[in-house]
C-alpha distance (Angstrom), angle and dihedral (degrees) to the residues before:
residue distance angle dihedral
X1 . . .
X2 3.45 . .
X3 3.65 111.0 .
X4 3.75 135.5 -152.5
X5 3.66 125.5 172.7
X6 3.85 114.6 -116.9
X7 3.65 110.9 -126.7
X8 4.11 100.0 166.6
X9 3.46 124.0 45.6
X10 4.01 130.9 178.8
X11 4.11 115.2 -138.7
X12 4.03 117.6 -151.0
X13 3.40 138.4 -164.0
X14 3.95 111.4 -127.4
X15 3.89 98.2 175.0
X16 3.76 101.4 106.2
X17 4.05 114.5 -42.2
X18 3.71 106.3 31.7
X19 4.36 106.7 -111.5
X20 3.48 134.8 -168.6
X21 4.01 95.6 -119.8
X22 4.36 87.1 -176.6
X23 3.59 139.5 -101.8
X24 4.01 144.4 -52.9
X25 3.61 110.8 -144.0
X26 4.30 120.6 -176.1
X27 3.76 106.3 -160.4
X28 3.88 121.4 157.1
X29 3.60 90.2 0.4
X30 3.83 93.4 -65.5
X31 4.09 125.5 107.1
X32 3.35 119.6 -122.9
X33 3.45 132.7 -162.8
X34 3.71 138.6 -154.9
X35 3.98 140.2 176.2
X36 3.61 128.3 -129.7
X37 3.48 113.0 -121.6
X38 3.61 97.7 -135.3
X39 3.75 82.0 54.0
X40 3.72 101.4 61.2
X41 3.91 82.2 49.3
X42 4.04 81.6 67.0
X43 3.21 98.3 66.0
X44 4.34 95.2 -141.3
X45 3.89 122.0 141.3
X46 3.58 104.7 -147.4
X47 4.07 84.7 173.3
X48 3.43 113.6 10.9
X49 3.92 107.0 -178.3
X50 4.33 91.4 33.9
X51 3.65 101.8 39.8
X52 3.70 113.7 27.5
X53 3.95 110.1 -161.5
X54 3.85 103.9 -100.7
X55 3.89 142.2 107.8
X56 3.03 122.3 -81.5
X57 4.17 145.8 72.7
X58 3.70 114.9 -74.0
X59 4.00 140.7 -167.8
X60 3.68 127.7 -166.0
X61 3.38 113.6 -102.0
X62 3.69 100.2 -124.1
X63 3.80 141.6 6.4
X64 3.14 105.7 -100.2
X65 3.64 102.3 116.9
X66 3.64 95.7 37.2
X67 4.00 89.1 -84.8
X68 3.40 97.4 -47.7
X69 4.24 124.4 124.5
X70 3.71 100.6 -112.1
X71 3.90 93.3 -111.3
X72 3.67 86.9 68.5
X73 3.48 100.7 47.5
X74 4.24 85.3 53.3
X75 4.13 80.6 77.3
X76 3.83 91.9 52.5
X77 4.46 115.9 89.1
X78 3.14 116.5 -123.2
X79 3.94 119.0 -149.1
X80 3.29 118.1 -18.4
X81 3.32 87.5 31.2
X82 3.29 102.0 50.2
X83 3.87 83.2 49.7
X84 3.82 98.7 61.1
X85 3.92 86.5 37.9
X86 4.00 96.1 60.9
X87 4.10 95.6 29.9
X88 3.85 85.9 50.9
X89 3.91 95.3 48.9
X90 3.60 88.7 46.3
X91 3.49 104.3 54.7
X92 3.89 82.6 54.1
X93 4.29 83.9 58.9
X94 3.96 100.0 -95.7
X95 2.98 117.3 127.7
X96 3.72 116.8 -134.3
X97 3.52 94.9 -119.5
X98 3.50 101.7 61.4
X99 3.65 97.1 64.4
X100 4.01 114.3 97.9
X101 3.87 125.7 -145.7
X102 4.29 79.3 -98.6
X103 3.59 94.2 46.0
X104 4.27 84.3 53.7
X105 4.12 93.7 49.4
X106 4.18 90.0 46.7
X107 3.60 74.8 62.3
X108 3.19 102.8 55.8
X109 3.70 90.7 43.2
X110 3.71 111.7 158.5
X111 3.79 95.8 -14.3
X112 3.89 105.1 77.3
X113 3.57 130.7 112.8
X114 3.77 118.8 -85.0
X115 3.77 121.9 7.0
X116 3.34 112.8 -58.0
X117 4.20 116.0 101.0
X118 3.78 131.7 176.1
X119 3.42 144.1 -148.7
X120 2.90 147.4 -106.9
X121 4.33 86.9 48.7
X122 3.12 115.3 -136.5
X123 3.54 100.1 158.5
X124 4.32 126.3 114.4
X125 3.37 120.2 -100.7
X126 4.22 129.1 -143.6
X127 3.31 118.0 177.1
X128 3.78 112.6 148.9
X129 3.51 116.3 120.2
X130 4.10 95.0 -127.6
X131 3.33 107.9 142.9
X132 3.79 110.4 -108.7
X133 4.22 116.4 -115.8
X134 4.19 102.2 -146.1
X135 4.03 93.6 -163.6
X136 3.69 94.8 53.6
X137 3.97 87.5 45.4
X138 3.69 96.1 54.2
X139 4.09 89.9 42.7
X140 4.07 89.0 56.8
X141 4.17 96.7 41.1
X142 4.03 79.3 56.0
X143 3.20 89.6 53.4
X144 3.86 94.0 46.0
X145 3.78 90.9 49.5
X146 3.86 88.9 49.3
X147 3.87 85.0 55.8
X148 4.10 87.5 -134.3
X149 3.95 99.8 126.2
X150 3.53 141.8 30.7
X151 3.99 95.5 -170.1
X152 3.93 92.6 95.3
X153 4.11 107.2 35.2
X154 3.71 95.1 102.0
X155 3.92 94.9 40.3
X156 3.98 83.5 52.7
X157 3.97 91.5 52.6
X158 3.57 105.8 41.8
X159 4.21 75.8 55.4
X160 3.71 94.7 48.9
X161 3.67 103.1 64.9
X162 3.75 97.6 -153.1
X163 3.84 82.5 -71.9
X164 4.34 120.0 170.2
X165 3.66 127.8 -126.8
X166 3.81 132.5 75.7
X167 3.92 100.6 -106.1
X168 4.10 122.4 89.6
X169 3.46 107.1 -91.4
X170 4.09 150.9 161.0
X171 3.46 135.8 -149.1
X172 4.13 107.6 -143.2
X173 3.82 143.9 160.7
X174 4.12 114.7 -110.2
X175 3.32 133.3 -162.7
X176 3.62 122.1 -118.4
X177 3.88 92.1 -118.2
X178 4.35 86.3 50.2
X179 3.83 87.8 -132.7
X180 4.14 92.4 108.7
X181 3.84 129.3 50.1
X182 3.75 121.2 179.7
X183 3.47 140.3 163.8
X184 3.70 118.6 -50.9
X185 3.64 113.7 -153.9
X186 3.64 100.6 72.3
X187 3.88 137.9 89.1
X188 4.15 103.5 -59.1
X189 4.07 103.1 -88.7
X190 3.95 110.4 -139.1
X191 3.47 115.4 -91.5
X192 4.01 92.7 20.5
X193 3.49 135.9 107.7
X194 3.68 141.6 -162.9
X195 3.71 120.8 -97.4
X196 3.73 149.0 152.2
X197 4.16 123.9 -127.3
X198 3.72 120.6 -176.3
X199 3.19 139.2 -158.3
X200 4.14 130.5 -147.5
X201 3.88 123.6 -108.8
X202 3.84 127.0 -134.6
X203 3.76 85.9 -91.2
X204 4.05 97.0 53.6
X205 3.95 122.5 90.3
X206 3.80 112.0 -102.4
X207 3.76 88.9 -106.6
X208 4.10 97.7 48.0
X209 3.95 91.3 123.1
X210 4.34 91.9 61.9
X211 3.53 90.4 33.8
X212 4.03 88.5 60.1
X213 3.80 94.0 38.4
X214 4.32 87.7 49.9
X215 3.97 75.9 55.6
X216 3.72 100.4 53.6
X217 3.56 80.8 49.6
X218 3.63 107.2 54.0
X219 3.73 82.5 38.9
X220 3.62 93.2 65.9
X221 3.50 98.5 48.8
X222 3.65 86.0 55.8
X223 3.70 87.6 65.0
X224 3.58 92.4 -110.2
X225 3.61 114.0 151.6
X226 4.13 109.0 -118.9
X227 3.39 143.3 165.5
X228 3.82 122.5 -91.1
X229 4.00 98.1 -90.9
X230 3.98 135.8 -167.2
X231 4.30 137.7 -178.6
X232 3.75 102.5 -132.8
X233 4.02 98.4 -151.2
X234 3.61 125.6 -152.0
X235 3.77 136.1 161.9
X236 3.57 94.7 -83.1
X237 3.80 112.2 35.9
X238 3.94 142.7 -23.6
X239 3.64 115.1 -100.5
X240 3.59 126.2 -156.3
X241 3.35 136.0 -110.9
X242 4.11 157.0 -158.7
X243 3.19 138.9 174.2
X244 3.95 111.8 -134.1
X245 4.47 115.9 -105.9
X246 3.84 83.4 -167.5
X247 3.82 88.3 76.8
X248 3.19 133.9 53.1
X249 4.11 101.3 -168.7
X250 3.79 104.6 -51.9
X251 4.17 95.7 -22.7
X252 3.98 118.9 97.3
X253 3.70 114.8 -127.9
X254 4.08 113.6 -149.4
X255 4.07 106.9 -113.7
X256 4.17 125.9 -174.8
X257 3.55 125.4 179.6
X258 3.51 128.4 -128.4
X259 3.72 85.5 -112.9
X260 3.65 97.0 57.2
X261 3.51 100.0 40.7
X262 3.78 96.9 55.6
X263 3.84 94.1 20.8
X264 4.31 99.5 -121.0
X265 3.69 105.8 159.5
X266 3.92 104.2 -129.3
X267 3.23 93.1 -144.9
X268 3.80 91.3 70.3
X269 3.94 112.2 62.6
X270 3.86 95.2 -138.8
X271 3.54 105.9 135.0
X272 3.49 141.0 94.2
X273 3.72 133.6 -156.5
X274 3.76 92.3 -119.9
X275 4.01 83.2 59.3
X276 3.65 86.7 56.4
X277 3.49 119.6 50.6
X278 4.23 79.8 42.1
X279 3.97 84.4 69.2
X280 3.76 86.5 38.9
X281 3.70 93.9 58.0
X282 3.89 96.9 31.4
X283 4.60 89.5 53.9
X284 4.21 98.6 39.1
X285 3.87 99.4 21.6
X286 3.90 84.7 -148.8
X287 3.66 120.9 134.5
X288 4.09 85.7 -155.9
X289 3.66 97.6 61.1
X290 3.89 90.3 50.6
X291 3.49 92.2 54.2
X292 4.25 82.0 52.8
X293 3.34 79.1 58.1
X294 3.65 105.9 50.8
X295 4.41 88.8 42.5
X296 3.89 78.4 62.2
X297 3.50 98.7 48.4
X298 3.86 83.3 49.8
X299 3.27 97.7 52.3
X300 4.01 104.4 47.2
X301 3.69 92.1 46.6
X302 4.11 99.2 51.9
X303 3.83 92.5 28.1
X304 4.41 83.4 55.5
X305 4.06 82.1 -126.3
X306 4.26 88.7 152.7
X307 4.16 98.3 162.7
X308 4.02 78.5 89.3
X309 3.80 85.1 138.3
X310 4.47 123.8 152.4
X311 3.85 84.0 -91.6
X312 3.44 93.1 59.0
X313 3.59 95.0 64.9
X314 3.81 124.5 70.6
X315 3.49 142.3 -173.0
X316 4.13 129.5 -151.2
X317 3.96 131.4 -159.1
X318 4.14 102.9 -159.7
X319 3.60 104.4 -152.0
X320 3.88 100.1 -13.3
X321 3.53 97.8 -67.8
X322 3.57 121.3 71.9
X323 3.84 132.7 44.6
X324 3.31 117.6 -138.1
X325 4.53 132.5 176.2
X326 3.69 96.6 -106.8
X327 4.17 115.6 -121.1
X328 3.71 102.3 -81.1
X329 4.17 123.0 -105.8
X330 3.94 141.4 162.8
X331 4.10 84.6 63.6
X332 3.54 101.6 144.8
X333 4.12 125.4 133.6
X334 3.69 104.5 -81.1
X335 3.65 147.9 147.6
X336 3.67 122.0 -113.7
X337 4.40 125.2 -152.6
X338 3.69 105.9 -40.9
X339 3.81 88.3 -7.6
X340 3.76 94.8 -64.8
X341 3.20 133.9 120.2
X342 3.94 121.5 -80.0
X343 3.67 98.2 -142.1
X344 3.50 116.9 27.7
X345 3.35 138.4 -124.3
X346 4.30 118.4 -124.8
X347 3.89 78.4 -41.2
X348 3.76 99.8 -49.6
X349 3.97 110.4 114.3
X350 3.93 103.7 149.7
X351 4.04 94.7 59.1
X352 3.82 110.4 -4.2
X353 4.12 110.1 164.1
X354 3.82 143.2 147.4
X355 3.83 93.1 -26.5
X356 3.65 103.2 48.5
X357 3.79 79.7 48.9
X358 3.59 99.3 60.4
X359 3.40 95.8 40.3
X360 3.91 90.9 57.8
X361 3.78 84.5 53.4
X362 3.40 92.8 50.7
X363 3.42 94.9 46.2
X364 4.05 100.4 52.6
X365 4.52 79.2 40.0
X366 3.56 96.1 -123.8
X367 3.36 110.3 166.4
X368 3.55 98.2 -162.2
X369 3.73 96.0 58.7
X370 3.57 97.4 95.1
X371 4.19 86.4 59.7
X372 3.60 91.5 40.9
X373 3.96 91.9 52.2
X374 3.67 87.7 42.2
X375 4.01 95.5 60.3
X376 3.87 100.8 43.9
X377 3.78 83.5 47.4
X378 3.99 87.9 56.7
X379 4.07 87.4 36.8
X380 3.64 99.0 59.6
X381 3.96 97.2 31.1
X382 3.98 76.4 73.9
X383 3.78 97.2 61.6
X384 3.90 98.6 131.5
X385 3.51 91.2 50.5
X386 3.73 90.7 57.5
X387 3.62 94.4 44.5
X388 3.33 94.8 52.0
X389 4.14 96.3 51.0
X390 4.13 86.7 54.1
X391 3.82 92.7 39.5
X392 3.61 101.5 -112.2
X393 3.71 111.4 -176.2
X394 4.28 114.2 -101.5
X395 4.04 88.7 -120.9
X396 4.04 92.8 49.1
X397 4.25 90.2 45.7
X398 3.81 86.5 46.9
X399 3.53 90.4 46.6
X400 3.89 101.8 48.0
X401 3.30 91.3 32.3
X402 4.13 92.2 67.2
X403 3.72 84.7 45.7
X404 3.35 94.5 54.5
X405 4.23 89.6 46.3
X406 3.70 84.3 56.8
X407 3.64 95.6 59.1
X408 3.35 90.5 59.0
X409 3.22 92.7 52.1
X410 3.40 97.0 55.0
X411 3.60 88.3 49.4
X412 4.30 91.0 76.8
X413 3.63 88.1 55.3
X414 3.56 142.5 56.1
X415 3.83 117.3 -125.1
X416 3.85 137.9 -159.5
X417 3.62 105.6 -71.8
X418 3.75 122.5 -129.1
């Protein structure tokens, strides 16, 4: 492969009528960023509090994302992606250092999340309409992650679709029976509809897919807002999956993470939940989606759901003109840094509980918090029953469901904060 490093990039607008949004330049090692004019004549926000719409040449105002505005970086995989991405490139003979954060996004091209897409594309396509064979999938992306074959890298990216988080994952088209799975990068086939299936990593229990489908169903008893979900069953496991809120049948929907937007590296647990329904309030100046917010909050803290990192927090703008706190996902048991919590809880990350939680309603004055509180309680108090409809395995229920007991226990006490 003959490689040459990107240093201009073109940014459109995929929601609806296809726009010039404006162009990513790299000079002197810094990213800059300008809009089109025809763009500002649109009127869309792609990044309200980052990049204001205006003329003019701008530059992110820190390196966090490797130079790039945060809304930018929202297109970029993180993880496993970023995994297939650099093994891929260098089994071609780059070298993973070469690539900049523009030479990553002409990768991604028109296949990201959300509905940004860039040019020039560099990204892989599959479109054939095999159908797709989960077990052998998850058997090659442990072989990727074992690093012990370089057959199956590009297979696994075309797959990926650019997508975030750490676990081994593709992005597909489902049918609305869930008995075929094809390729999902191509033109929407009739009777199909974008979704996300996962796979575990060598660090997940056996049973991780059920255990994050029982989730998605305590979840929504708890009145928190997800994402139509499903546990595709084979011979050999249950894998877990999603269908996609950044589409809405074949049209892309414009997504930014709470990260990007206010530019918190995720990597650092520094926020709180107070901090967040603030920006909730502040972007969609709608008392409903705080209270989405606030269910969410619920839910992670009782339900011992600690990855609540900036990344896993998302905001949507339905046809370019309202913002909205995208339905919730990644909620799974889990431990967050040092066993904490990632975001924290009116300053209580080592054991928040029922009290921080009603003072964080109290604080943002929703009156509904007490009700809200109420049903995730009564949600999650029926773990087992969960677990046992998505065939969690008796030593993972008894395990999460001590967890879980210990979170309310911590709830009638007030622990070390962080």
């Amino acid at each position: 492969m003959t490689f040459s490093a990107t240093d201009l990039l073109s940014v459109y607008w995929e929601a609806g009528e296809r726009r010039k949004v404006g162009r990513l330049a790299l000079r002197q090692r810094r990213i800059l960023f300008e809009y089109d004019p025809g763009f500002l004549a649109s009127g869309f926000e792609i990044s309200p509090f980052q990049l204001p719409l205006q003329a003019g040449v701008f530059t992110a105002p820190d390196t966090i994302f490797d130079g790039l505005h945060g809304v930018f970086n929202d297109s970029l995989p993180d993880g496993w992606g970023r995994l297939l991405l650099e093994r891929t490139v260098e089994k071609h003979g780059v070298r993973r250092g070469q690539l900049n954060a523009l030479d990553r996004l002409a990768y991604v091209g028109r296949s990201g999340m959300g509905a940004l897409s860039y040019e020039p594309d560099r990204s892989l396509e599959a479109g054939d309409d095999a159908p797709l064979a989960l077990d052998r999938l998850a058997e090659e992306s442990a072989i990727v992650l074992a690093g012990e074959t370089e057959d199956v890298f590009e297979d696994l990216l075309r797959l990926n679709g650019s997508s975030a988080g750490a676990r081994p994952k593709i992005v597909a088209q489902v049918s609305a029976n869930k008995a075929r799975i094809v390729h999902g990068h191509s033109d929407l086939r009739p009777g199909f509809e974008h979704w996300m299936i996962k796979f575990g990593s060598s660090q997940d229990p056996r049973d991780i897919g059920p255990i994050e489908y029982a989730y998605s169903l305590m979840a929504r008893e708890a009145g928190v807002e997800v994402p139509e979900t499903h546990l595709f069953r084979t011979r050999k496991r249950g894998y877990f999956g999603v269908k996609r809120f950044d589409r809405r049948g074949g049209q892309r929907i414009h997504m930014h993470s709470l990260s990007g937007l206010i530019h918190a590296d995720h990597r650092v647990p520094a926020l709180d939940y107070n901090l967040i329904l603030r920006v909730v309030w502040v972007l969609t100046k709608n008392i409903a989606e705080v209270e989405k917010a606030y269910a969410l909050a619920c839910f992670n803290v009782l339900a011992h759901n600690r990855d609540d990192h900036a990344k896993n927090f998302s905001f949507v703008l339905y046809d370019a003109v309202a913002w909205a706190f995208a339905p919730a996902y990644d909620l799974t048991f889990s431990d967050g840094p040092g066993g904490e919590q990632s975001s924290m809880v009116m300053g209580e990350g080592r054991n928040p509980g029922v009290e921080q939680l009603k003072a964080l309603g109290k604080e943002h004055i929703l009156k509904n918090a007490p009700g809200i509180l109420a049903k995730v309680q009564e949600a999650v108090s029926r773990w087992r029953q969960h677990a046992a409809a998505a065939g969690v395995t008796a030593k993972s229920t008894k395990e999460i469901a001590g967890r879980i007991g210990a979170t309310g226990e911590n709830s009638r006490r007030t622990g070390a904060t962080r």
